[in-house]
C-alpha positions in Angstrom: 8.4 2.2 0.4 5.2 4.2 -0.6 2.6 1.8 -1.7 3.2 -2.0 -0.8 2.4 -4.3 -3.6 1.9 -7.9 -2.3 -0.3 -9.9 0.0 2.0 -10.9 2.8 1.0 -13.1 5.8 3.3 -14.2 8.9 4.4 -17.2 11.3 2.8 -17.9 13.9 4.4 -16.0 17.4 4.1 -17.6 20.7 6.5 -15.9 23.1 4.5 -14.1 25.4 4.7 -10.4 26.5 8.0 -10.2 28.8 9.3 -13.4 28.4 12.5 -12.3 25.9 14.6 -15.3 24.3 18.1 -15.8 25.2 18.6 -14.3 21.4 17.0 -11.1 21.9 17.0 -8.2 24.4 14.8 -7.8 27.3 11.6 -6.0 26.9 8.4 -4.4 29.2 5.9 -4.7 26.8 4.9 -6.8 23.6 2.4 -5.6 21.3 0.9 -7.8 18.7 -0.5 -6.9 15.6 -3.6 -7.2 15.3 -7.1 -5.1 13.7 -7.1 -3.2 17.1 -3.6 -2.3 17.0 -3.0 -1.6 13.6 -4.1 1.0 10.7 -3.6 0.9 7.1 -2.0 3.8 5.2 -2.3 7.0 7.3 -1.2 8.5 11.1 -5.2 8.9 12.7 -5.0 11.6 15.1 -8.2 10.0 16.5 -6.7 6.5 17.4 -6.4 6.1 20.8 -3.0 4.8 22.4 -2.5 1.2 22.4 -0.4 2.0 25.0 1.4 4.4 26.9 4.7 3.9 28.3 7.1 5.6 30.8 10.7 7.2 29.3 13.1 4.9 29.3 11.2 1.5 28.9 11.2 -1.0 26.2 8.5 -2.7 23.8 8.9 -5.4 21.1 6.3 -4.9 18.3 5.5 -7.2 15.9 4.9 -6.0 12.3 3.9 -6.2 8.8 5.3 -5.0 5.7 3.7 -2.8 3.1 1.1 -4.9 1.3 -1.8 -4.8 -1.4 -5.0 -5.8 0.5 -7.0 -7.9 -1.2 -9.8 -10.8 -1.1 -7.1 -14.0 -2.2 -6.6 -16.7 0.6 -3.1 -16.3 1.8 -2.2 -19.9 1.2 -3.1 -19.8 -2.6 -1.2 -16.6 -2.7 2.2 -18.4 -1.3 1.4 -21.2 -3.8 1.4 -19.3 -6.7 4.4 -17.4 -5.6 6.0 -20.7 -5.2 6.7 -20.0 -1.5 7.9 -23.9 -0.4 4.9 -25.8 2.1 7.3 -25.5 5.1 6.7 -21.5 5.6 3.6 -21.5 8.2 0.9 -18.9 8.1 -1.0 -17.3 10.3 -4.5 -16.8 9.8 -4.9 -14.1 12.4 -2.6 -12.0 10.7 -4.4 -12.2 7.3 -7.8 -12.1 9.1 -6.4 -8.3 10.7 -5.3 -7.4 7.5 -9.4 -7.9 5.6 -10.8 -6.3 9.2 -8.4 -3.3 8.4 -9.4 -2.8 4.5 -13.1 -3.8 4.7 -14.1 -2.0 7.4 -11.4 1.6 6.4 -10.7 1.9 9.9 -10.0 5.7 10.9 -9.8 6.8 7.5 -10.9 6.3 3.8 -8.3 4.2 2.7 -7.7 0.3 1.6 -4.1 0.1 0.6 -0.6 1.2 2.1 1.8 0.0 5.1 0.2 -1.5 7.9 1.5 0.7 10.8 1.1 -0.3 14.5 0.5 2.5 17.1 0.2 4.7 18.4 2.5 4.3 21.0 2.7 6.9 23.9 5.5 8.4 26.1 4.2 10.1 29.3 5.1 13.6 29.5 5.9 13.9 25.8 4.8 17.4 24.8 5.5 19.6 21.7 9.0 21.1 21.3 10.8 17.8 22.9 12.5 15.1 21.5 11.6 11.0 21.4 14.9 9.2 21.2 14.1 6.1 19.5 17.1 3.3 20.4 16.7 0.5 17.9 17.6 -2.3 20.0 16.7 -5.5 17.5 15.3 -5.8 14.4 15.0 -9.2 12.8 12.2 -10.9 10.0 10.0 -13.3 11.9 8.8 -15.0 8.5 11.0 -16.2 5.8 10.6 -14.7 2.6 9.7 -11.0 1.7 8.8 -9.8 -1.9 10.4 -7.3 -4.2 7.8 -5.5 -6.6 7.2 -2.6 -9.3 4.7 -1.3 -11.4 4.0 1.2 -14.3 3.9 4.8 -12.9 6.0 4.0 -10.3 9.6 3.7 -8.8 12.9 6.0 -9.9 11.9 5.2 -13.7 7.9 5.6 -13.1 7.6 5.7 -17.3 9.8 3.0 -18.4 8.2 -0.5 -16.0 6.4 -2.7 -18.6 4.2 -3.9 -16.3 3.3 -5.1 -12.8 6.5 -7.3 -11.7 6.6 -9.7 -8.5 9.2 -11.4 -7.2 9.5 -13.5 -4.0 13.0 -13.1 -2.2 13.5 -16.5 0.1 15.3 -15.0 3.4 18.2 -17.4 4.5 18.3 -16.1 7.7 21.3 -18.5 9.5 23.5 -17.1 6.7 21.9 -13.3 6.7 21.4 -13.5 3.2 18.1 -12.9 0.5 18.4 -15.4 -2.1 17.2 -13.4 -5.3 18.1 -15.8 -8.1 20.2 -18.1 -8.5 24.1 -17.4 -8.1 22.8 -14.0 -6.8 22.2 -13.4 -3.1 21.5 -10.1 -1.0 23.1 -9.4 2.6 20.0 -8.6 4.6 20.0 -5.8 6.8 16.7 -5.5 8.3 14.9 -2.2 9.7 11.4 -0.9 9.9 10.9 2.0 6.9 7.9 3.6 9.1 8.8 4.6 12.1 7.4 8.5 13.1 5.5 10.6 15.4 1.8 11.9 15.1 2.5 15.1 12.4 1.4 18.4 13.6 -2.2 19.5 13.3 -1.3 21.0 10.3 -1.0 17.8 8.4 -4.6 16.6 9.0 -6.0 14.1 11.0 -5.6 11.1 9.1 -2.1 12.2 7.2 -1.1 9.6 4.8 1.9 7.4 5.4 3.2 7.4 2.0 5.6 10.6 2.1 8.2 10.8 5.1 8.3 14.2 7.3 9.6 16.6 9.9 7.7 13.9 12.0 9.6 11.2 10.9 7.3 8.4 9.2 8.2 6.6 5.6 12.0 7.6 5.9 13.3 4.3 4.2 16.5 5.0 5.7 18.5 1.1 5.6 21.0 2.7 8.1 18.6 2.0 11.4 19.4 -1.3 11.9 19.7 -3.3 15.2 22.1 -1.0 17.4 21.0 2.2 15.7 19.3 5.2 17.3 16.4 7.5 15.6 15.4 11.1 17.1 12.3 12.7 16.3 10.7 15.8 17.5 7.7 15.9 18.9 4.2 17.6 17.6 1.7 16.1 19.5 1.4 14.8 23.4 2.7 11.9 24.2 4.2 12.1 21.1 2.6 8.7 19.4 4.9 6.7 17.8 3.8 4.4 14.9 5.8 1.8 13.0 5.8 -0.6 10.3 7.2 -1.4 6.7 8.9 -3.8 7.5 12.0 -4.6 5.2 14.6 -7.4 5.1 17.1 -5.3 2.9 17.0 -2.4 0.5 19.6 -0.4 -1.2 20.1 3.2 -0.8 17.2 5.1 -3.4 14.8 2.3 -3.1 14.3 2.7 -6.8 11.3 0.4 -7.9 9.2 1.7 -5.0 9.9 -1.2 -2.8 13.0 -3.5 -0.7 12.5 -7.2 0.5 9.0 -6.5 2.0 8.9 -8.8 4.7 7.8 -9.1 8.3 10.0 -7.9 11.3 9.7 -7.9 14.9 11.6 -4.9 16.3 12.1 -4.1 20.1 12.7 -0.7 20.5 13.3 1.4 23.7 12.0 5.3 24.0 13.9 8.0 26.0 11.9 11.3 26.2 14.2 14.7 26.2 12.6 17.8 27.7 12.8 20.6 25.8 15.7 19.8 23.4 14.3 21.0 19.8 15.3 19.6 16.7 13.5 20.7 13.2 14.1 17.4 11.3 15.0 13.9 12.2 18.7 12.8 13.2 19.7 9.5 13.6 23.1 7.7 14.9 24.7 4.5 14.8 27.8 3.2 16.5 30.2 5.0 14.0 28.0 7.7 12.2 25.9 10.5 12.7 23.2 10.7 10.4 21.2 14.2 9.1 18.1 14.1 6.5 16.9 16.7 4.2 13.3 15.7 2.8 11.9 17.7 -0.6 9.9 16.5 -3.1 12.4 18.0 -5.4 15.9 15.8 -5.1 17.6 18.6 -5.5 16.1 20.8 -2.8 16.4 17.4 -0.5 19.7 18.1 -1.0 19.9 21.6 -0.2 18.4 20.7 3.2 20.2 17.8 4.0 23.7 20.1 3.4 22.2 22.9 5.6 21.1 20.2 7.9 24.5 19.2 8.5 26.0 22.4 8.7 23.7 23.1 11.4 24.8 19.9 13.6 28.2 20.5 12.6 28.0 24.0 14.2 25.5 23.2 17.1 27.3 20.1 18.4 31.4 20.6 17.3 31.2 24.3 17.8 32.1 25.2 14.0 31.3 28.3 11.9 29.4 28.3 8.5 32.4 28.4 6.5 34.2 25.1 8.4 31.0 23.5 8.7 30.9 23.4 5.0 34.0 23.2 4.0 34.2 20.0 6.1 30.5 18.7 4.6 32.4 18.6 1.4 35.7 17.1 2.2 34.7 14.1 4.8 31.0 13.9 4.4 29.2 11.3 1.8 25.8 12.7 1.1 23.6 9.7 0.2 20.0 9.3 -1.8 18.0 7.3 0.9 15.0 7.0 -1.1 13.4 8.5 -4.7 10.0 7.0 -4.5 7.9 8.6 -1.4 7.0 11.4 -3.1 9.0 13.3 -0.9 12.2 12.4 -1.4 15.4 11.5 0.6 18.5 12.7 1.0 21.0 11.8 4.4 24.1 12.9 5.2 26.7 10.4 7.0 29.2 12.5 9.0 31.9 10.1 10.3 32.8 10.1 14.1 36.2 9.3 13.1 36.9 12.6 11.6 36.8 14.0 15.2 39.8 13.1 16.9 40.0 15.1 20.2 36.9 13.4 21.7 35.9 10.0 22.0 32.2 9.7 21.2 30.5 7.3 23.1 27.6 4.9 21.9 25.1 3.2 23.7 25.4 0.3 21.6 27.9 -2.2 21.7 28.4 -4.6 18.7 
């Protein structure tokens, strides 16, 4: 999403670093959020790590969603959003939210996603690329919160009026109950999840619009058992996260999904010198190409040249099959409308190459 519209807290966690559940994957390092490893609304060039990690190893990273910061006690906030008694809060939580707004750590700003990071990779250095393997994403509070307001959203004229709606997450059946008679699969993945921009972006480069760098992509294909690749601007790379989301549908259209709270372990691989322009992404039966514009149908453009490009660089095609086969087998889809810079990703089939097998790290 761009702008968050809700004040969200979370349950309280108690596994500690290292010690993984039976239901999860094993990590090296757990990071918390809290006022020292969070930031509201921007990528601060100026944060230091919050810690630096070696290629190849693992972190689970608790997050927030994208929220409105504001004075009002969580508790009468859940109460009036008739949110039942048996959801816990965590005071902490709301406590590093008001740290992060009053005191507009590392930059001038009070609203947006609450990002943790950065994260950093030893040896990352401009003109590599961060491989980013998703290995769970789950909501660790549940209930998440679907919102719009005037000026905003796919239809930014037409909203009457500042709309909120809690979304109870039944998460032993996967589903978002939304009314009733009317329930969402979840699908849950983190929106933010980039590198530190180049210099060229500023210091404090707000987290609103996705980039070349990755960031507010809003892309509901990197679930659990997905893979995001990134270039790298800056050294050790610094990877920042957040927004989380318990479902969305492709184009995002009001300006938000289920806003929620996840917990994502992630593992980084660091590749020397391989150059990509753009992100990529993968799952277990896709490959997955972005074109970002402010104008949709320049996204567009971008994401089709995009495609041809990997379609060239990795199957050995020419422009003309490259193209011909982007039309015929590949479904060009509107990830998001709302960032300002808008979304478009291509989804090229694995299945449509049938002389190689293409094997996947993840196993379902």
């Amino acid at each position: 999403m761009r702008f968050g519209l809700f004040a969200a807290t979370l349950l309280a966690s108690s596994l500690a670093a290292g010690a993984a559940s039976a239901a999860e994957p094993r990590f090296d390092h757990y990071v918390h959020l809290t006022p020292e490893t969070a930031v509201i609304g921007n990528f601060p060039a100026q944060k230091a790590p919050i810690l630096t990690i070696k290629s190849g190893e693992t972190v689970k990273i608790d997050t927030g969603g994208g929220n409105r910061w504001n004075d009002e006690d969580p508790n009468t906030w859940l109460k009036a959003q008739n949110i039942p008694d048996r959801v816990e809060t965590n005071p902490a939580i709301a406590e590093t939210v008001k740290v992060l707004a009053d005191t507009k750590r590392y930059a001038d700003i009070k609203t947006g996603h609450i990002l943790v990071g950065p994260i950093n990779v030893e040896g990352a250095m401009p003109g590599d690329m961060l491989e980013i393997r998703i290995l769970s994403v789950a909501p660790r509070i549940p209930y998440g919160v679907v919102s719009m307001r005037p000026g905003a959203g796919g239809i930014p004229n037409e909203v009457p009026g500042p709309f909120f709606k809690t979304v109870m997450l039944d998460l032993k059946r996967n589903v978002g109950v939304f009314d009733k008679g009317i329930e969402v699969p979840l699908g849950p993945f983190m929106g933010v999840m980039g590198l530190q921009p180049t210099d060229a972006e500023g210091p404090n480069r707000k987290s609103g619009p996705p980039g070349t760098f990755g960031g507010n992509l809003d892309c509901k294909e990197l679930v659990t058992g997905t893979t995001l690749y990134l270039p790298v601007f800056q050294a050790g790379a610094r990877f920042f996260t957040g927004d989380a989301h318990a479902a969305q549908g492709d184009g995002e259209v009001t300006i938000t999904a289920i806003e929620t709270a996840n917990t994502a372990i992630l593992q980084f691989i660091l590749h020397k010198n391989v150059k990509i322009t753009v992100p990529r992404a993968e799952t277990p039966t896709h490959w997955i190409t972005f074109g970002l514009d402010t104008n949709l149908e320049d996204a567009m453009k971008k994401a089709i040249r995009e495609t041809n490009t990997f379609l060239m660089e990795k199957k050995g095609l020419d422009f003309n099959h490259a193209f011909a086969l982007s039309s015929i087998g590949v479904d060009f889809r509107v990830t998001q409308v709302v960032d300002e810079t808008k979304g478009i990703h291509g989804m090229i089939a694995k299945k449509l190459f049938t002389d190689k097998a293409a094997p996947y790290w993840y196993k379902p």
